[in-house]
Structures are given as structure tokens and as C-alpha cells.
C-alpha positions as CSV (number, residue, x, y, z in Angstrom):
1,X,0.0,0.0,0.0
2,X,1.3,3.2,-1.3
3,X,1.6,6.5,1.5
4,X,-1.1,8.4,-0.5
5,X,-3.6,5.2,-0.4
6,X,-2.7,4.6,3.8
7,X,-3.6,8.1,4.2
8,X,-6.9,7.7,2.7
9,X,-7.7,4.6,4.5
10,X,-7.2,6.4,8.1
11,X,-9.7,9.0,6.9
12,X,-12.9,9.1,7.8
13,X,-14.8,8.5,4.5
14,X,-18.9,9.0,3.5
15,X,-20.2,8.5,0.1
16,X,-22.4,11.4,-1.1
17,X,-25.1,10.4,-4.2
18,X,-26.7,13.0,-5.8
19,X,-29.8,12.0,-7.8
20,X,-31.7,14.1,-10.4
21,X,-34.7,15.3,-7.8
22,X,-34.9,19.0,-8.0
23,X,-32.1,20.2,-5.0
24,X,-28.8,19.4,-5.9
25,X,-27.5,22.8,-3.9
26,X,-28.1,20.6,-1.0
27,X,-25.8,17.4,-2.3
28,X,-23.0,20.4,-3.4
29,X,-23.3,21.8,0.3
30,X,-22.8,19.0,2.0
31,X,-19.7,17.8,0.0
32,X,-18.3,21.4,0.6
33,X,-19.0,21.0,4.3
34,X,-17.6,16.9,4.7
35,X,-14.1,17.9,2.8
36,X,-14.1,21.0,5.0
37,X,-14.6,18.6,8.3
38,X,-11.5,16.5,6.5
39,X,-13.3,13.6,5.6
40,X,-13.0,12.0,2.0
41,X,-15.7,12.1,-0.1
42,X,-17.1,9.6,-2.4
43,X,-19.3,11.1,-5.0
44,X,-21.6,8.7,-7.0
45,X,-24.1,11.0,-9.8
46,X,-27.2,9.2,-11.4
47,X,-27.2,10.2,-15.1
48,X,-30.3,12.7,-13.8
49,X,-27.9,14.4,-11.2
50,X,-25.6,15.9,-14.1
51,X,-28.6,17.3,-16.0
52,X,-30.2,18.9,-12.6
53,X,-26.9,20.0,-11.9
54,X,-26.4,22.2,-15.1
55,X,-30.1,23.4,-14.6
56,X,-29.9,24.0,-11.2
57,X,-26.4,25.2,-10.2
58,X,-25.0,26.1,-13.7
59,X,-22.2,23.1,-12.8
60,X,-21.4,21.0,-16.1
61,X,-19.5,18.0,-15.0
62,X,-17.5,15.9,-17.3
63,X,-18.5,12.7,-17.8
64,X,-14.9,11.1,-16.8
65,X,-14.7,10.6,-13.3
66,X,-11.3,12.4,-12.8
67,X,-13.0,15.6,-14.5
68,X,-15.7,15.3,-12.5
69,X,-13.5,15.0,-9.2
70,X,-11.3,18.5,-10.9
71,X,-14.6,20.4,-11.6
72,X,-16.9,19.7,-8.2
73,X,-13.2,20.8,-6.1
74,X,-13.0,23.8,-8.2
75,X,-17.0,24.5,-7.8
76,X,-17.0,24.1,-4.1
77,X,-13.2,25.6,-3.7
78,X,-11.4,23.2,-3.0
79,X,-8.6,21.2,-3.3
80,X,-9.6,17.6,-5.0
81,X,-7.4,15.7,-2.6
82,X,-10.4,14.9,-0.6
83,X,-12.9,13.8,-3.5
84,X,-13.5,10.4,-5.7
85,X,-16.2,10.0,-8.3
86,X,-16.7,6.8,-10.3
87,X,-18.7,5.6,-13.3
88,X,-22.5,4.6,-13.0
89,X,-21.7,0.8,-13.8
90,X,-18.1,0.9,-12.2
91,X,-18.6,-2.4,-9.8
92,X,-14.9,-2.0,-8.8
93,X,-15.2,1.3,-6.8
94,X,-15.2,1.0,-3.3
95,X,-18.8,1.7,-2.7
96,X,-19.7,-1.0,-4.6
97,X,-18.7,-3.6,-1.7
98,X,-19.3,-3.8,1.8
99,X,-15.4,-5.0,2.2
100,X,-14.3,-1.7,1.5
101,X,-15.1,-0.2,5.3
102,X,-17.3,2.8,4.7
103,X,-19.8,3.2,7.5
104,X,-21.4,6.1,6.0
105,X,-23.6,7.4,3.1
106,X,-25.6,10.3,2.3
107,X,-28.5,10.5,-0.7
108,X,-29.3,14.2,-1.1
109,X,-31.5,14.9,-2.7
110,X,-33.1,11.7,-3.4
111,X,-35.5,10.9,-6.5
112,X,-38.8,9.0,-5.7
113,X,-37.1,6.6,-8.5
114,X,-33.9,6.1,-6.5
115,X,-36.0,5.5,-3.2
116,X,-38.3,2.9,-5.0
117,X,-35.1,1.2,-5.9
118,X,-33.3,1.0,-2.7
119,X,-36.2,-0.1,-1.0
120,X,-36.9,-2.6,-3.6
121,X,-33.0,-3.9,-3.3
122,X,-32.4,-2.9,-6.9
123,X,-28.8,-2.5,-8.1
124,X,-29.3,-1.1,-11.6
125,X,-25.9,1.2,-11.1
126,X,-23.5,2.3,-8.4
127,X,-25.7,4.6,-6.5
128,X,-28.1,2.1,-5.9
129,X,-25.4,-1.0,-5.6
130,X,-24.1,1.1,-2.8
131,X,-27.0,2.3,-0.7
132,X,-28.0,-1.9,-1.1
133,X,-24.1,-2.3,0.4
134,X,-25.6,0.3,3.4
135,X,-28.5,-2.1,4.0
136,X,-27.2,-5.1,3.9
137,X,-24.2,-4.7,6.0
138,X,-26.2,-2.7,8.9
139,X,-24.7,0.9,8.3
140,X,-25.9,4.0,8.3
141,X,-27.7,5.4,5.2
142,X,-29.2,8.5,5.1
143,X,-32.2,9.7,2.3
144,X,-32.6,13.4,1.4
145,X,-36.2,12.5,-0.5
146,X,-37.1,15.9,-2.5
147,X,-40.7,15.6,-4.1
148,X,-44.0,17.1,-3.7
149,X,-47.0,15.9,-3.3
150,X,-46.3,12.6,-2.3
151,X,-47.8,9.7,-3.2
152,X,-48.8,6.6,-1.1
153,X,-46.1,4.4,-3.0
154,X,-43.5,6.9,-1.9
155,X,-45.0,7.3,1.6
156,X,-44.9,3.4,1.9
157,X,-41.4,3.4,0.5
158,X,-40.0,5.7,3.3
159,X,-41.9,3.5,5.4
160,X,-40.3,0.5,4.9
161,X,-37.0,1.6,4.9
162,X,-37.3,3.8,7.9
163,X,-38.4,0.4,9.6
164,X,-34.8,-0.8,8.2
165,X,-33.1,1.7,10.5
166,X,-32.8,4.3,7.1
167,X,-32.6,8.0,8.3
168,X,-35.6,10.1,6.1
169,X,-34.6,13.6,6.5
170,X,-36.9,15.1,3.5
171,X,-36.0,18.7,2.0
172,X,-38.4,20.3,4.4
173,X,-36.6,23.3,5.9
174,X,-37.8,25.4,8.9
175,X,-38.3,29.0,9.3
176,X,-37.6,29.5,13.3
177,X,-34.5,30.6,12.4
178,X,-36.1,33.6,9.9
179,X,-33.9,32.9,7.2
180,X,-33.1,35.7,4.2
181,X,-31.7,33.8,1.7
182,X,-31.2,30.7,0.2
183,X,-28.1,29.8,1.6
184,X,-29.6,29.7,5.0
185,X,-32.4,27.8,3.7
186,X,-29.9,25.2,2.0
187,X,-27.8,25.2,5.4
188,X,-30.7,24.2,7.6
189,X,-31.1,20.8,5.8
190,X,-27.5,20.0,5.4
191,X,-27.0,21.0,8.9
192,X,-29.9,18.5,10.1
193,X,-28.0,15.6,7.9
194,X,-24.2,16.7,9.1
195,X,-25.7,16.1,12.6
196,X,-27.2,13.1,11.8
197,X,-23.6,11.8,10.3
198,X,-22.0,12.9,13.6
199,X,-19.9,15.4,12.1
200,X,-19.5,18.2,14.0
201,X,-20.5,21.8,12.3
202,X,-22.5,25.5,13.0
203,X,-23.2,26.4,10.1
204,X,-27.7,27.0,10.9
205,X,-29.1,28.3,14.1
206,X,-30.3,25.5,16.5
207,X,-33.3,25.9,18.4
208,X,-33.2,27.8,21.7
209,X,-29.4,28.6,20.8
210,X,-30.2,31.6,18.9
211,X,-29.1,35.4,19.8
């Protein structure tokens, strides 16, 4: 094992999937705040997450996962040390396996497709595969859903994997805190998930904790 590749394996690492639900400010946040917290990053995209990406955040990301890694470092400013993307379909990525000892991953935000999926056990590419790895080896996953209304099938979906020890923090923000922008909006949920990953962070007003 080479220096570089020890020095990843003693960081603490969380895979990040971003999906193409309406959102992905929220998925780019988070990443922003995990590498600032020194944690590697694994970043899986559905093909959906690239297009919502461009329409949402004005971010084109190269299809090649080593463009990809160069491009979301220099979006979120900073250095791509910390960052790893991977194909759809690449089965040889760590996410991909339960062997390689990530405890951790985050989807935000989450399509009603992608739910269906993971609570159906479906492995149609690495996203999935790896929120299936989550479940079946007991860690923690964590689902951003972002849809609205919803429907009894994606009520009953939550459902069931909530009952599988899945953490549902949906893209409901509060407004307590009586935020101005967007930011603070965007902050308030990826503040909820940080705390949920047990990484420490300040970046929204708690409740009762305010000035």
C-alpha cells in the first residue's frame, strides 16, 4: 500500500449520491461542508444528477470521473485531494462492496425513482449498488427525498426503509431561524444531515441557541 492510499484509508470516509430530484444545492453543500470537516468524499451521480446540476447550479461535470472529481473541487473551492467519483456501472469502486469499510452514506436529494429502488433492493448502477451495500451490511444510510405531493407508493417506500433503520430527513426546511436567503435555507437541511452523520458543524441556528 502506497503512502497516498494509507492516508486515505485512516480517513474518515462517507459517500455522497446525488440523484436528479430538484435540489442538488443541498448534495453540493454537504460535500463542501464533509471535505471541510477532513473527511474524504465519495461522490456517486445518477445520469439525472448531471442534467439537474447544469439546470440548477449552472455546474457542467464531465463525464470522466477524474474531470468530474477536478470540476466539483473547483465549484466548491477546493482542493480535489479529498474527493472520488466513479462511473455509473463501475462495480470495482469501493462503494460498490461492503469490504471496503465505509460506515457512512448520504443521498441528497433523493428521487422518488432512487427511493423505489433501494427499498426494492435494486442494483441497476452504483448509486443504488451502494446504498444496497448500506443495507445489507447494517450501516448508516441516510435519504434526502425531495418531491412534492407525495404519493402513497413513496409514503410506503419511506416507510419501509425507515423500519430498516434508514434515516428520512426530507428537504423540508424550517423558518424559526427567519432565514433571508437561500443559503440559510440550503444550510438548515445539510446542517440536520451533518448532525445526523455525527460530524460536527455550525453552520444553521439551533433551536433555543439563537441570539
Amino acid at each position: 500500500m502506497s503512502n497516498t492510499q494509507a492516508t486515505e484509508h485512516k480517513k474518515r470516509q462517507i459517500i455522497v449520491g446525488i440523484t436528479g430530484a430538484s435540489g442538488a444545492a443541498y448534495g453540493l453543500r454537504l460535500i463542501e461542508k464533509l471535505v471541510a470537516a477532513d473527511v474524504m468524499v465519495h461522490v456517486l451521480l445518477s445520469d439525472a444528477a448531471r442534467v439537474v446540476l447544469k439546470q440548477e447550479c449552472d455546474l457542467c461535470l464531465p463525464e470522466d470521473p477524474k474531470g468530474t472529481v477536478e470540476t466539483l473541487a473547483q465549484a466548491i473551492g477546493c482542493t480535489s485531494d479529498h474527493l472520488r467519483s466513479y462511473g455509473t456501472l463501475d462495480w470495482f469502486s469501493p462503494a460498490a462492496s461492503g469490504s471496503s469499510g465505509i460506515e457512512q452514506m448520504v443521498v441528497i436529494p433523493c428521487s422518488m425513482g432512487t427511493l423505489a429502488s433501494i427499498a426494492h433492493g435494486m442494483s441497476n448502477h452504483l448509486l443504488e449498488r451502494a446504498a444496497d451495500v448500506m443495507l445489507k451490511e447494517r450501516k448508516q444510510l441516510i435519504l434526502m427525498p425531495r418531491e412534492t405531493p407525495l404519493s402513497a407508493i413513496h409514503l410506503e417506500h419511506m416507510l419501509k426503509l425507515a423500519r430498516l433503520g434508514v434515516d428520512i430527513i426530507p428537504a423540508m426546511p424550517g423558518f424559526y431561524h427567519r432565514p433571508t436567503t437561500l443559503d440559510e435555507l440550503i444550510d438548515f437541511m445539510v446542517s440536520r444531515v451533518l448532525d445526523h452523520l455525527k460530524v460536527d458543524n455550525k453552520i444553521a441556528q439551533r433551536w433555543g441557541m439563537g441570539e
